[in-house]
N, C-alpha and C positions, 0 to 999 in steps of 0.2 A: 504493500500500500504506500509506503515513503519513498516508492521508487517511480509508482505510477502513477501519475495523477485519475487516469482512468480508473482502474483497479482502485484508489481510494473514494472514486465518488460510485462507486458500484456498490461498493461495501459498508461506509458511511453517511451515504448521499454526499450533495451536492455541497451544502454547506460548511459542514463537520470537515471533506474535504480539502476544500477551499483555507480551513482553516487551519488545518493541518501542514498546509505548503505555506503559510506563513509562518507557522514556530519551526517546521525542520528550517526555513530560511534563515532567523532568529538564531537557532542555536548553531549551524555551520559561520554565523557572519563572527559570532562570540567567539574570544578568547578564554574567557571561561563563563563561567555558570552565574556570575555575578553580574555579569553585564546583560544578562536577559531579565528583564524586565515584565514583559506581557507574560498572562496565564499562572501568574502567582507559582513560580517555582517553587517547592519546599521538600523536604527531604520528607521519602516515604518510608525508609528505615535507613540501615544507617549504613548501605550499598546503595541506593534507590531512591531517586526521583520522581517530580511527577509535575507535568507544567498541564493546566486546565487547555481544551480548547474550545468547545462551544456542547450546547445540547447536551451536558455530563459527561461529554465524552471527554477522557483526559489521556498522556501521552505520560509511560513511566520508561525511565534510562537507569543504566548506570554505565559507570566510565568503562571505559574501553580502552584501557594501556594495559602494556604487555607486563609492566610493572606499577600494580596502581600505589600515586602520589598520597604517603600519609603523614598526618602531623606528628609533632611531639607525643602525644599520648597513644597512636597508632592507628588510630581512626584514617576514612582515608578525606583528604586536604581535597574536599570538591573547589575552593579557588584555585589548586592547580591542574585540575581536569580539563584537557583540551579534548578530548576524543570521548564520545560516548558511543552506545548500543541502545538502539529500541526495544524495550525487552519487551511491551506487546502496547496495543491502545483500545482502550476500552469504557464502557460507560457504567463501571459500578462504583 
């Protein structure tokens, strides 16, 4: 679906979509996860995101380095997350 715009308005209609190609847009333009602003980012556990996009439908990631970036304490450092994975999108 994040690859085809067709195949995501088959799936989510038109809208959802539509909204869709604007937060993968959003978060490929980001350096990190601090500079995306729309869809109220927040952390869905503590691998795992989740940026809202329209009609419940929301969009969850986590990072996607070959070594993920963590802080002092070992958590992993989502300010230094450049690469994420769609781990699915869905409206619950």
């Amino acid at each position: 679906m994040c690859e085809s715009e067709t195949v995501a308005k088959r799936n989510l209609g038109p809208k959802v979509a539509e909204t869709l190609k604007h937060r993968l847009g959003d978060l490929r333009a980001a350096t990190s996860i601090n500079e995306v602003i729309v869809g109220q980012p927040r952390l869905l556990d503590a691998e795992q995101m989740v940026i809202d996009l329209c009609d419940g439908y929301h969009i969850i990631f986590s990072a996607n380095h070959p070594k993920k970036p963590v802080s002092e304490d070992g958590t992993l450092d989502w300010t230094k997350v450049s690469r994420v994975k769609i781990v699915r999108i869905d409206n619950k």
